[in-house]
Short mmCIF file of the C-alpha atoms (twelve columns), coordinates in Angstrom:
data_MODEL
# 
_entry.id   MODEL 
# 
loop_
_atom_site.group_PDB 
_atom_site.id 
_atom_site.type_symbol 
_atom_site.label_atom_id 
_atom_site.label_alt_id 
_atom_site.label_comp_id 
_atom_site.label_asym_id 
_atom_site.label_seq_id 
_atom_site.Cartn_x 
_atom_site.Cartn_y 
_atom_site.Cartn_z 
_atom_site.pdbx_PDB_model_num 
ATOM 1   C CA . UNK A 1   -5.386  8.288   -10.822 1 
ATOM 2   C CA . UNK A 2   -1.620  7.822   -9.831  1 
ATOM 3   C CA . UNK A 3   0.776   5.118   -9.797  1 
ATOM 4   C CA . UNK A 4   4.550   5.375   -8.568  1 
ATOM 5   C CA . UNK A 5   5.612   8.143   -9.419  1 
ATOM 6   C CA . UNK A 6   8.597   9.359   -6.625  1 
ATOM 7   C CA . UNK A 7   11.705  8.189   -5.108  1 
ATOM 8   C CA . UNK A 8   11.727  6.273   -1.830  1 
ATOM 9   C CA . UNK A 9   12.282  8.616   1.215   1 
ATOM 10  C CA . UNK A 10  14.577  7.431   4.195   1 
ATOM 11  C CA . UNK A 11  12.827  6.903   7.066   1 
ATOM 12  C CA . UNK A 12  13.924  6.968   10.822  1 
ATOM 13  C CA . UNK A 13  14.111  3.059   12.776  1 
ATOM 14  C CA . UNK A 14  11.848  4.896   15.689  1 
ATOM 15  C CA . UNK A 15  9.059   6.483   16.017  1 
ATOM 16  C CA . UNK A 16  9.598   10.142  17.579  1 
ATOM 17  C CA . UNK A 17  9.032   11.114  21.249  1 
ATOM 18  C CA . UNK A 18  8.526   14.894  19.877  1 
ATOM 19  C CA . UNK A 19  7.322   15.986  16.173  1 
ATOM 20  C CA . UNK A 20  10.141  17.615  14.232  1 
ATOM 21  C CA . UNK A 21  10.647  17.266  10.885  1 
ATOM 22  C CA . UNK A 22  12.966  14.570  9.484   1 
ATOM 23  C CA . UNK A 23  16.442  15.849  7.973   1 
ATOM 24  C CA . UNK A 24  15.368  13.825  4.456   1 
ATOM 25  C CA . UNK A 25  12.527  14.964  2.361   1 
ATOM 26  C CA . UNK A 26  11.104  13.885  -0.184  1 
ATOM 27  C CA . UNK A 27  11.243  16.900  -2.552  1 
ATOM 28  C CA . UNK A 28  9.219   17.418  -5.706  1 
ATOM 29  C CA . UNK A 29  8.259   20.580  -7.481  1 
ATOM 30  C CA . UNK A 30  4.402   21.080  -6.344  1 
ATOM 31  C CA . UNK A 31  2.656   20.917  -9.519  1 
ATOM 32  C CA . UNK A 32  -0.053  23.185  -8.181  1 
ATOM 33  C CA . UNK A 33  0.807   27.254  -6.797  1 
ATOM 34  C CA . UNK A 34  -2.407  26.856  -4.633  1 
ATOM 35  C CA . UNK A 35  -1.111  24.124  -1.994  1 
ATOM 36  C CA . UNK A 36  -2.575  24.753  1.270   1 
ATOM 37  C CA . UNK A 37  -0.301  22.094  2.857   1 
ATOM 38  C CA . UNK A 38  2.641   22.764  2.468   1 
ATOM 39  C CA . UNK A 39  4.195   19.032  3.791   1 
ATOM 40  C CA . UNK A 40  2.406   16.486  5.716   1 
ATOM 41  C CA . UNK A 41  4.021   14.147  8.417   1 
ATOM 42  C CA . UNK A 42  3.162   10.324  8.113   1 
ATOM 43  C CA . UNK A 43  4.559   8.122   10.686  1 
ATOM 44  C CA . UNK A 44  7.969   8.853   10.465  1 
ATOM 45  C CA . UNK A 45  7.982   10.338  6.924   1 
ATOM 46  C CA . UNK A 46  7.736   13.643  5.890   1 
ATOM 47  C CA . UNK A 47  5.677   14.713  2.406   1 
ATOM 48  C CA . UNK A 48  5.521   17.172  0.147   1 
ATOM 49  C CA . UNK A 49  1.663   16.946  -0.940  1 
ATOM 50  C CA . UNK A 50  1.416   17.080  -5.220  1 
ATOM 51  C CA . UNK A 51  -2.095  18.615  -4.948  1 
ATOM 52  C CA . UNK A 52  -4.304  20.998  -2.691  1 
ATOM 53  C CA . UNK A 53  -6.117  19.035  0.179   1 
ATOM 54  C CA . UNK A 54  -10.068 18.766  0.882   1 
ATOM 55  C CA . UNK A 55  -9.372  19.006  4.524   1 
ATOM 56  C CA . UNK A 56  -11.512 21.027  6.541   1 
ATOM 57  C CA . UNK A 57  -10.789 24.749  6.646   1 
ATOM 58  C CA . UNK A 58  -10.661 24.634  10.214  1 
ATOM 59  C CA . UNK A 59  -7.469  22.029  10.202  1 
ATOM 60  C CA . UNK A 60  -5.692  23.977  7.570   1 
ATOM 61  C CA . UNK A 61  -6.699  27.146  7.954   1 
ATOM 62  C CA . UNK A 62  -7.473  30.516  5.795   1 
ATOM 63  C CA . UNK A 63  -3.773  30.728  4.657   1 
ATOM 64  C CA . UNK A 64  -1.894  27.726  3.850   1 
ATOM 65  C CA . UNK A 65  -0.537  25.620  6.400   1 
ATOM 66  C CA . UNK A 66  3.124   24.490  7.014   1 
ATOM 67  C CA . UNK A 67  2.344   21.169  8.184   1 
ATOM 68  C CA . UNK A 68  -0.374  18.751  9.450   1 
ATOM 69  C CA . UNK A 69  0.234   15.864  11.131  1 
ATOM 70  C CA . UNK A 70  -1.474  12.389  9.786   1 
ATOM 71  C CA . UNK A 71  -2.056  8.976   11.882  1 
ATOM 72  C CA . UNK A 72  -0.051  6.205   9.893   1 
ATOM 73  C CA . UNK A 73  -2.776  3.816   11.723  1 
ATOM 74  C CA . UNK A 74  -5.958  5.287   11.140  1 
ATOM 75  C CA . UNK A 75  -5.025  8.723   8.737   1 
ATOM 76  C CA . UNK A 76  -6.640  10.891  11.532  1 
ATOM 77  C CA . UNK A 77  -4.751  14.002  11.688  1 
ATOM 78  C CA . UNK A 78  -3.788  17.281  13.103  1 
ATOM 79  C CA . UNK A 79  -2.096  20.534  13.122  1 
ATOM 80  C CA . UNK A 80  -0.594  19.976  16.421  1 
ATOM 81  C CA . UNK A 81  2.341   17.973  16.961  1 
ATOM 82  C CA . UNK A 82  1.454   17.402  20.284  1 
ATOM 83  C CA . UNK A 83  -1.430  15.997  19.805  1 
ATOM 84  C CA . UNK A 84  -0.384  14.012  17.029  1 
ATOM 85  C CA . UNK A 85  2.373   11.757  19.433  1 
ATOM 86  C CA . UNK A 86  -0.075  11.506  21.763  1 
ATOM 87  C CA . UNK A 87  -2.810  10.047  19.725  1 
ATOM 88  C CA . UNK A 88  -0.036  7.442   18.303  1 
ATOM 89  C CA . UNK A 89  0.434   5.894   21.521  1 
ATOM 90  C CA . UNK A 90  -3.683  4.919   21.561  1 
ATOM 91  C CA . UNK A 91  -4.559  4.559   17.969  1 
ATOM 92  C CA . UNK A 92  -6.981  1.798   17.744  1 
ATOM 93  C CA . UNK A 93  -5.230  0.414   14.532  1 
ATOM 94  C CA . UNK A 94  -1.689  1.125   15.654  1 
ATOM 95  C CA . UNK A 95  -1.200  -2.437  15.847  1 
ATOM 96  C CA . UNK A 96  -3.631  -4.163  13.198  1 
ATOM 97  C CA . UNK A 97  -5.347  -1.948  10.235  1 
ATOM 98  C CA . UNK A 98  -9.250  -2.953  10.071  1 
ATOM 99  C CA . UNK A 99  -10.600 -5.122  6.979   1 
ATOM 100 C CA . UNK A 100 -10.653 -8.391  6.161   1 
ATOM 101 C CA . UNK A 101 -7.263  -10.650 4.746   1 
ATOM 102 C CA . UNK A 102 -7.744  -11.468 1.078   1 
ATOM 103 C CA . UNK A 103 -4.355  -11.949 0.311   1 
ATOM 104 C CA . UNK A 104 -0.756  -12.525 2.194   1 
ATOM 105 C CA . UNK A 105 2.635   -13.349 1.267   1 
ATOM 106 C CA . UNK A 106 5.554   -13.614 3.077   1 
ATOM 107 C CA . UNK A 107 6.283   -9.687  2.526   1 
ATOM 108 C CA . UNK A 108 2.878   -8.011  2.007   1 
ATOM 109 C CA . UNK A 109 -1.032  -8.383  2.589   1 
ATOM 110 C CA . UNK A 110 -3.700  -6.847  0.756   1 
ATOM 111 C CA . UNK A 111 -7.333  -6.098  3.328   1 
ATOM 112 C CA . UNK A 112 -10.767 -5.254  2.190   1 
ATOM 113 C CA . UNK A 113 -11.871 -2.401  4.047   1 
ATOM 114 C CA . UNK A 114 -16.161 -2.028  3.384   1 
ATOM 115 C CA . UNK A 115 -16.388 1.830   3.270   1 
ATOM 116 C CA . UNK A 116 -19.623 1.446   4.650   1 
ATOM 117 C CA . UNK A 117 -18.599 -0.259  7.786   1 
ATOM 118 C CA . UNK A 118 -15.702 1.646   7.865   1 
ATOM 119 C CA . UNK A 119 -16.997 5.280   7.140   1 
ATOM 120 C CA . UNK A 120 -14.267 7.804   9.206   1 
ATOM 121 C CA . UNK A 121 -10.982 5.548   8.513   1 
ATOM 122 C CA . UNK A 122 -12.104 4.938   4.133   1 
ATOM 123 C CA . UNK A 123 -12.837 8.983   4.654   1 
ATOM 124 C CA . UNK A 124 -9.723  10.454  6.093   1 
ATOM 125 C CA . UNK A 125 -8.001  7.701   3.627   1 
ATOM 126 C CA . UNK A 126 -9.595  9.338   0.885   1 
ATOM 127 C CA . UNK A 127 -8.265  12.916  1.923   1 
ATOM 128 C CA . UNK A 128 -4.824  12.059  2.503   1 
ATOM 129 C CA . UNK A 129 -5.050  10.649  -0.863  1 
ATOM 130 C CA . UNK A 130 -6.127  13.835  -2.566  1 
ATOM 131 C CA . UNK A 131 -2.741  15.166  -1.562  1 
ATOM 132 C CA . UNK A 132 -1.601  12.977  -4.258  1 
ATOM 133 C CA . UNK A 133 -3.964  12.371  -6.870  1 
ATOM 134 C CA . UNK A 134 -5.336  15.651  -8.620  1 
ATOM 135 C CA . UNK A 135 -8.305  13.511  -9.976  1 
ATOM 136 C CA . UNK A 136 -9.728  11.732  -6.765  1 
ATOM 137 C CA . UNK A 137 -13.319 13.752  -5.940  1 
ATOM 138 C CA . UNK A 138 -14.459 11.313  -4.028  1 
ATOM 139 C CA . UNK A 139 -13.632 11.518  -0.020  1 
ATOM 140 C CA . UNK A 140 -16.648 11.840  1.999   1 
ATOM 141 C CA . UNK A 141 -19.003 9.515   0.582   1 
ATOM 142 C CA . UNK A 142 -17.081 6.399   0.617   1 
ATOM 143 C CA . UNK A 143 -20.329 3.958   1.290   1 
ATOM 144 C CA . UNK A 144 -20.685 2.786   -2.559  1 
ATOM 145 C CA . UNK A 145 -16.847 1.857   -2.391  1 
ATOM 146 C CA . UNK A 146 -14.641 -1.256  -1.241  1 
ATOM 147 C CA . UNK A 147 -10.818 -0.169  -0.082  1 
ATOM 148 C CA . UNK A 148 -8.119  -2.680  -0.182  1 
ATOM 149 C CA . UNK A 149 -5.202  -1.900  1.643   1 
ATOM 150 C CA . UNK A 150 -1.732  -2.800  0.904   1 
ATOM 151 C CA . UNK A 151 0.373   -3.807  3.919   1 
ATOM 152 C CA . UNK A 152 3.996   -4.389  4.356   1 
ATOM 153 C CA . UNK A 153 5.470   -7.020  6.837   1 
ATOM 154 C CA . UNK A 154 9.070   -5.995  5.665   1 
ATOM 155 C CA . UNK A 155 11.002  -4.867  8.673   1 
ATOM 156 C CA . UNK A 156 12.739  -2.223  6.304   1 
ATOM 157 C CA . UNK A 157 9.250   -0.399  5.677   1 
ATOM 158 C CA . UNK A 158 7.507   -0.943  8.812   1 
ATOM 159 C CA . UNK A 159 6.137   1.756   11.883  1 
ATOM 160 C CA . UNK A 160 8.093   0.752   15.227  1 
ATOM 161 C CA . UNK A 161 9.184   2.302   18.636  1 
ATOM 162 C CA . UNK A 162 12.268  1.789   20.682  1 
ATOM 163 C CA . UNK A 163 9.401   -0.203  23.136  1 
ATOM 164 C CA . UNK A 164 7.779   -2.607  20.720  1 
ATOM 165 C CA . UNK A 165 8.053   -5.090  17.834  1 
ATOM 166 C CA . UNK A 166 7.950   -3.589  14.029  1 
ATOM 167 C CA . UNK A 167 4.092   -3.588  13.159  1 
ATOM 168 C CA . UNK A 168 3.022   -3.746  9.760   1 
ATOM 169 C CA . UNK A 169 2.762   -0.791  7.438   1 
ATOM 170 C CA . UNK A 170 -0.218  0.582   5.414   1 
ATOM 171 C CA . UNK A 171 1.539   2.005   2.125   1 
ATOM 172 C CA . UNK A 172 -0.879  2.028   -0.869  1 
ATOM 173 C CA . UNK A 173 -4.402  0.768   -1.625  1 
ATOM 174 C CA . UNK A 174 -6.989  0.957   -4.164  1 
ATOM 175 C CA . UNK A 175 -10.560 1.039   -4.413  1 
ATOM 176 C CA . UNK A 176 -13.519 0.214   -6.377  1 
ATOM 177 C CA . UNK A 177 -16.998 0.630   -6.686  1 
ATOM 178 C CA . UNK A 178 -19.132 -2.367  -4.981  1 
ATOM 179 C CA . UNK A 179 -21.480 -1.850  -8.135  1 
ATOM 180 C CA . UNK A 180 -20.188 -0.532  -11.477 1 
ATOM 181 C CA . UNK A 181 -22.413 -1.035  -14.391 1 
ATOM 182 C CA . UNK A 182 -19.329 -0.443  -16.315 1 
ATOM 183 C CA . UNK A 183 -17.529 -3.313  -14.693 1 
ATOM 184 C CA . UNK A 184 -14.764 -1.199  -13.422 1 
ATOM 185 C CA . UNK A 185 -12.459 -3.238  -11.482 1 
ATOM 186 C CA . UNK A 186 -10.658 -0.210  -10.010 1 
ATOM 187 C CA . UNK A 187 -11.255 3.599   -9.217  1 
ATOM 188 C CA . UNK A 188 -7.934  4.731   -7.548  1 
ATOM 189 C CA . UNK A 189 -4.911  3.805   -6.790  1 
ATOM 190 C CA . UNK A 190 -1.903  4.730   -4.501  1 
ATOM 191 C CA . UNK A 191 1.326   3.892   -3.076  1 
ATOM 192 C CA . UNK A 192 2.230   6.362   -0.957  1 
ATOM 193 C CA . UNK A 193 5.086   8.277   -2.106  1 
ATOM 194 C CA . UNK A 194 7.831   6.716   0.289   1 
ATOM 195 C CA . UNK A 195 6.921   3.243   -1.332  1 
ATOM 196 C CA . UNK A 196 6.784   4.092   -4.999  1 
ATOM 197 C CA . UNK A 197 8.996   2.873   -7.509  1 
ATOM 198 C CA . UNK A 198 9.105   -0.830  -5.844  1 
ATOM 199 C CA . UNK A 199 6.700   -2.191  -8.501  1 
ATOM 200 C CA . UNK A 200 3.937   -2.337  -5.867  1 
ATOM 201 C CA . UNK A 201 1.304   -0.375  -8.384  1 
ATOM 202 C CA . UNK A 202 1.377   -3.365  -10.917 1 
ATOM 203 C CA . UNK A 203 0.697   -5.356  -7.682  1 
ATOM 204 C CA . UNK A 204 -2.340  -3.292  -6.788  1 
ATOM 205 C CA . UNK A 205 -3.235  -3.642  -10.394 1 
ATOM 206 C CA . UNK A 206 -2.960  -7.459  -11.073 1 
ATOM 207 C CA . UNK A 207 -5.118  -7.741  -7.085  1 
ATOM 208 C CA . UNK A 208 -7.763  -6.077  -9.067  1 
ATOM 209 C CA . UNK A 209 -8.138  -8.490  -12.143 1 
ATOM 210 C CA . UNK A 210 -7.746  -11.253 -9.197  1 
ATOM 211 C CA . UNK A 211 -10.536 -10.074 -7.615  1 
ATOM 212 C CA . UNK A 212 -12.674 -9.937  -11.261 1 
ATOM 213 C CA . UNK A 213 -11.585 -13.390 -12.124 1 
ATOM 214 C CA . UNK A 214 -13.243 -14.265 -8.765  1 
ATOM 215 C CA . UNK A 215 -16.258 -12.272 -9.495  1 
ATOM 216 C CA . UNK A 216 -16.582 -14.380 -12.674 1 
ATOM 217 C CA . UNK A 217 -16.114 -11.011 -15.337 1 
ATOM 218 C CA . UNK A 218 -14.143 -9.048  -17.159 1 
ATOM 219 C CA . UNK A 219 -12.787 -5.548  -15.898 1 
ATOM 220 C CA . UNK A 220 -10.878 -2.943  -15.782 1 
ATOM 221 C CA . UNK A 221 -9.918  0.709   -14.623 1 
ATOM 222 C CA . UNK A 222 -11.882 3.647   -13.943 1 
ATOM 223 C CA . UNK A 223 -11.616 5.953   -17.429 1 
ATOM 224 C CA . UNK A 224 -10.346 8.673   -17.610 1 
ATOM 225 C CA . UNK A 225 -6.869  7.684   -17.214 1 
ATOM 226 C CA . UNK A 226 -4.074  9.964   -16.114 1 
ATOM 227 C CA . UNK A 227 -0.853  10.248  -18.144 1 
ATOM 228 C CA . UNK A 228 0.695   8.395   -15.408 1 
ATOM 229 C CA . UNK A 229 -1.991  5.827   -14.865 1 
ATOM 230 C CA . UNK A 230 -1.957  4.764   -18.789 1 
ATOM 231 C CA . UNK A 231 1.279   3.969   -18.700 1 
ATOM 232 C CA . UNK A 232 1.448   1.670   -15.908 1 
ATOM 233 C CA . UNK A 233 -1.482  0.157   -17.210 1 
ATOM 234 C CA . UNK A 234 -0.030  -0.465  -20.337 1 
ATOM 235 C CA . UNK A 235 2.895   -1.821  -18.497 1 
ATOM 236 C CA . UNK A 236 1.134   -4.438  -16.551 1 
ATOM 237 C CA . UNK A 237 -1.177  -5.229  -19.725 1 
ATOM 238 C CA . UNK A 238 1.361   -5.962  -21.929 1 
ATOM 239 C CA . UNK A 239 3.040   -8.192  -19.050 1 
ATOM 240 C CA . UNK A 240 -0.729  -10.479 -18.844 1 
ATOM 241 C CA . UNK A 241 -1.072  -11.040 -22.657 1 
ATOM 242 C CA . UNK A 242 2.889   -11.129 -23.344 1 
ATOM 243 C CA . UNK A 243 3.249   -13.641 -21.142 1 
ATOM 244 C CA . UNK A 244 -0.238  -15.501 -22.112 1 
ATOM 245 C CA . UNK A 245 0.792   -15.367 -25.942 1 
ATOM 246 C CA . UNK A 246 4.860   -17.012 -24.981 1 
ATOM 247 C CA . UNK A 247 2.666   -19.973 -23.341 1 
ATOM 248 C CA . UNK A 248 1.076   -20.409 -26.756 1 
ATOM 249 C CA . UNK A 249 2.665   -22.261 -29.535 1 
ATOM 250 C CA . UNK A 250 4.212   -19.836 -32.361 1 
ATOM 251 C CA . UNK A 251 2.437   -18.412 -35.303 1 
ATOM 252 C CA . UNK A 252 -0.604  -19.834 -33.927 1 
ATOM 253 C CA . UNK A 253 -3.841  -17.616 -34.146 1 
ATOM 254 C CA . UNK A 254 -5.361  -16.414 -30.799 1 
ATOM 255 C CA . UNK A 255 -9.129  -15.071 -30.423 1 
ATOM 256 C CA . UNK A 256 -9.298  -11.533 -29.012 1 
ATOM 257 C CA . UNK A 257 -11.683 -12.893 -27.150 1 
ATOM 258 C CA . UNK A 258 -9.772  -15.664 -25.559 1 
ATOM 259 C CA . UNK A 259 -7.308  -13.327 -24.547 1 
ATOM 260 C CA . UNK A 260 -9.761  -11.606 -22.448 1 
ATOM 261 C CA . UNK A 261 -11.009 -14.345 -20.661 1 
ATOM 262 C CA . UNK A 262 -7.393  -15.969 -20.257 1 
ATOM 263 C CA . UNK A 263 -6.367  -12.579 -18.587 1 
ATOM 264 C CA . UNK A 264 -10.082 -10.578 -17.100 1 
ATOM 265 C CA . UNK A 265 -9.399  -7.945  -19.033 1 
ATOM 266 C CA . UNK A 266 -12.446 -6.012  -21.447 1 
ATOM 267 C CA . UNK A 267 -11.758 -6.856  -25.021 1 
ATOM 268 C CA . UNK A 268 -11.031 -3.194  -25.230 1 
ATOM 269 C CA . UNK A 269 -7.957  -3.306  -23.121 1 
ATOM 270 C CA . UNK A 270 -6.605  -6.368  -24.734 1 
ATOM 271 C CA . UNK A 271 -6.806  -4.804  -28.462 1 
ATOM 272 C CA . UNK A 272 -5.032  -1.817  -27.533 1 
ATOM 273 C CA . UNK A 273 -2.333  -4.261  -26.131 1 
ATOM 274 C CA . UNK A 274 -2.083  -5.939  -29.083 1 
ATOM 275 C CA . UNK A 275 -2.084  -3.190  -31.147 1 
ATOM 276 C CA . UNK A 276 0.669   -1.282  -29.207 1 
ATOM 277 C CA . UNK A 277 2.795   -4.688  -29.667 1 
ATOM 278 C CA . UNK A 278 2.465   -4.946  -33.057 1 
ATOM 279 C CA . UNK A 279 0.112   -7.272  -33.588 1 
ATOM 280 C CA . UNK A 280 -2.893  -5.798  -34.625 1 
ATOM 281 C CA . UNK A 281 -4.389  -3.780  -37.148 1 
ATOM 282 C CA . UNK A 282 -1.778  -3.817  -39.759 1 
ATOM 283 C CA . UNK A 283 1.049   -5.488  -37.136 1 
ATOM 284 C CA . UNK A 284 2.296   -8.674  -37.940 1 
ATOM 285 C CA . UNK A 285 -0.452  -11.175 -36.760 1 
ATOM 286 C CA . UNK A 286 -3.597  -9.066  -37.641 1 
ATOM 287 C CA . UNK A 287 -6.791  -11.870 -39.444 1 
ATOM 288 C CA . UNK A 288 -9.500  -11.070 -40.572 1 
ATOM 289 C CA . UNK A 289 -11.653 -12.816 -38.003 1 
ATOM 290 C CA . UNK A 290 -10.224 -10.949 -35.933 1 
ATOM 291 C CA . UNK A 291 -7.601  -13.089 -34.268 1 
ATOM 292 C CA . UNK A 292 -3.885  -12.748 -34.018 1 
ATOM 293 C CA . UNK A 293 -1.060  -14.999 -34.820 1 
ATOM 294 C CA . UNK A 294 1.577   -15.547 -31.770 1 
ATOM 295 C CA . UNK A 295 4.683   -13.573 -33.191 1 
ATOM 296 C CA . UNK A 296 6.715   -14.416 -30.387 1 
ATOM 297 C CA . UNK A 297 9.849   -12.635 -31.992 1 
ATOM 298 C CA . UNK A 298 7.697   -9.370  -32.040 1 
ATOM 299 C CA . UNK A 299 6.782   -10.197 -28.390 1 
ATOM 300 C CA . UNK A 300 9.483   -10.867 -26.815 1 
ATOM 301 C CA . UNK A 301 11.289  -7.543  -28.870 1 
ATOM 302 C CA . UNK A 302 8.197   -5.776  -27.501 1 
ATOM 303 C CA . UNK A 303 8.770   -6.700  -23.793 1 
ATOM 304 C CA . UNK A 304 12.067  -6.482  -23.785 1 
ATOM 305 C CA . UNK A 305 12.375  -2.928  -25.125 1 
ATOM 306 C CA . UNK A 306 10.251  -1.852  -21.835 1 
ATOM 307 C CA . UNK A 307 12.425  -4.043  -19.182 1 
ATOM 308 C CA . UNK A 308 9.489   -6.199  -18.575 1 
ATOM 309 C CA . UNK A 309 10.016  -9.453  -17.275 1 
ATOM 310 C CA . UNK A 310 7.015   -12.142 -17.837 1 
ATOM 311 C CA . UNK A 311 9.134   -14.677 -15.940 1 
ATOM 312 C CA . UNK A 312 8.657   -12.827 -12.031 1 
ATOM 313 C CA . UNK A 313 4.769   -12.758 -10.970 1 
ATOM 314 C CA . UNK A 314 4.165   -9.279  -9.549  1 
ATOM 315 C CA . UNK A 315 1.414   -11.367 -7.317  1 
ATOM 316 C CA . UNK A 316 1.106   -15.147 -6.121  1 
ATOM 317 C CA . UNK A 317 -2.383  -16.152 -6.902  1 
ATOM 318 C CA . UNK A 318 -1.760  -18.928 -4.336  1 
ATOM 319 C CA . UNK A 319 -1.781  -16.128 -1.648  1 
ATOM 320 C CA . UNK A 320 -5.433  -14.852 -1.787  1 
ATOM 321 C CA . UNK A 321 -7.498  -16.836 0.538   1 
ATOM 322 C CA . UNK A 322 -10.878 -18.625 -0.151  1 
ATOM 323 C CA . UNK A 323 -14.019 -16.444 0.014   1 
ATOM 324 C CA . UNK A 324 -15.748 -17.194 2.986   1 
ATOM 325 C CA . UNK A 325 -19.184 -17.797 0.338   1 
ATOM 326 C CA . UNK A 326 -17.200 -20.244 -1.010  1 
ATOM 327 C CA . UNK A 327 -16.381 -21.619 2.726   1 
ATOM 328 C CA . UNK A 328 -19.889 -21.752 3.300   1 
ATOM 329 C CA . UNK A 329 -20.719 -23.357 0.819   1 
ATOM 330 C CA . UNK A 330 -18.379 -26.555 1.615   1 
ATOM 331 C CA . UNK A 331 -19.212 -26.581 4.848   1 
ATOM 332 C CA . UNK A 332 -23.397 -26.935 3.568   1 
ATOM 333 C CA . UNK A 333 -22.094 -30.014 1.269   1 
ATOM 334 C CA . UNK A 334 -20.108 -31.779 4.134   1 
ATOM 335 C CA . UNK A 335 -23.900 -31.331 6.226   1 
ATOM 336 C CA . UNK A 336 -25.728 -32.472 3.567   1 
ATOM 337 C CA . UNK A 337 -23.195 -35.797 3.225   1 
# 
């Protein structure tokens, strides 16, 4: 798993006429000696991969390759620049990514993409993802999983062309399995490296715990975690039940359990939280039954010390639109009146 972890790269206003590679990289010590890519154009960014790829031998070859070209559209891709413009120009989703809306604000839009309906695009997703997560193993069979894209309508991180109107951007996503007997909310995540540090992760994140809250259960994220992963996990948890606990009145005990259904989260998460605040086992609010007592001095110390501000939503819940079951079902009671 990854979360942002690199610094935003500049990108061009156009889209090339000719592949060549931008003047700006983004540069990072490969934390593998066994790359067989060595950077990988996206759009009008240019990439140095973190990990080796799963692409086909055939596209990278024996030896490792100096670049490969990848559809910002549809994640198709190439070892020939050539090839690469041209296929921009006719990209069936150089205009409009595939899925279904979920979720739109004035700045982003999360889709669901069904892996099953959407086999080649969820599978060349996958392996451009692999560049950048060392513990993503699945690519190919992408049927049991449910991809939701993250797309910017910002003008400042959008595709264009000297010939057309800025179209929106694919930049991260997550996924998750359509059936976890685990009730894992969440099996990867990304923002692609030109989009990281923005705080879009925790937005991925809180989508997730949206989308359990609609399911009617608790969740959370694939285990294991990386290094990387806990922390922005323990980032966004401690923003959930931080801010839950400050709505509370002070020195007032709160079930663990409570917690978890206020916020979706497994009652595992939420004591870890607690106990990395302070206010469990031993901490200042610890009871015996199990509860804790609103410290909101230790809370607000706690939040504070990590620059995390309960008072900004990372998401608007008002922006993810009705499920169409729930649609259906309305429009059955209105025929039945």
């Amino acid at each position: 798993m990854t979360t942002d972890q690199a610094q935003q790269h500049e990108s061009t206003t156009t889209a090339p006429t000719t592949p060549a590679r931008p003047s700006k990289r983004l540069k990072r010590a490969p934390s593998d000696s066994e790359l067989n890519v060595i950077y990988v154009v996206l759009g009008d960014h240019t990439i140095t991969p973190l990990y080796p790829s799963l692409y086909r031998e055939e596209i990278v070859g024996s030896e490792t390759a100096s670049s490969l070209y990848v559809c910002e559209g549809c994640f198709k891709y190439t070892r020939s620049g050539v090839a690469y413009v041209g296929h921009r120009r006719f990209c069936e989703y150089r205009n409009e990514a595939p899925g279904e809306v979920i979720y739109k604000d004035d700045d982003y839009s999360i889709l669901e993409v069904d892996g099953d309906d959407h086999h080649l695009f969820t599978q060349n997703l996958s392996l451009f993802a692999k560049l950048f997560i060392d513990t993503k193993s699945v690519c190919f069979d992408v049927s049991a999983f449910l991809f939701y894209l993250l797309i910017s309508h910002k003008p400042s991180t959008t595709s264009s062309s000297s010939t057309s109107s800025p179209v929106p951007q694919i930049i991260g996503f997550f996924s998750k399995e359509k059936l976890s007997w685990d009730n894992n909310n969440l099996a990867c995540i990304l923002i692609f490296p030109p989009w990281q540090k923005l705080g879009l992760g925790q937005m991925l994140m809180a989508a997730s715990y949206e989308l359990s809250k609609r399911d009617g259960r608790l969740g959370g994220p694939e285990r294991p975690l990386s290094t990387a992963g806990a922390a922005s996990y323990a980032v966004y948890w401690g923003r959930v039940v931080g801010k839950m606990l400050l709505e509370r009145p002070n020195n007032k005990a709160v079930d663990v359990k409570e917690i978890a259904k206020a916020t979706c989260m497994v009652t595992e998460d939420v004591i870890g939280t607690l106990l990395e605040m302070g206010l469990a086992e031993g901490g200042s609010g610890k009871r015996k039954d199990g509860s804790v007592v609103v410290d909101k001095v230790v809370i607000r110390k706690w939040l504070e010390g990590r620059r995390i501000d309960v008072a900004k939503d990372v998401i608007d819940s008002d922006g993810f639109v009705e499920w169409s079951e729930e649609a259906d079902s309305d429009d059955e009671d209105e025929e039945d009146e």
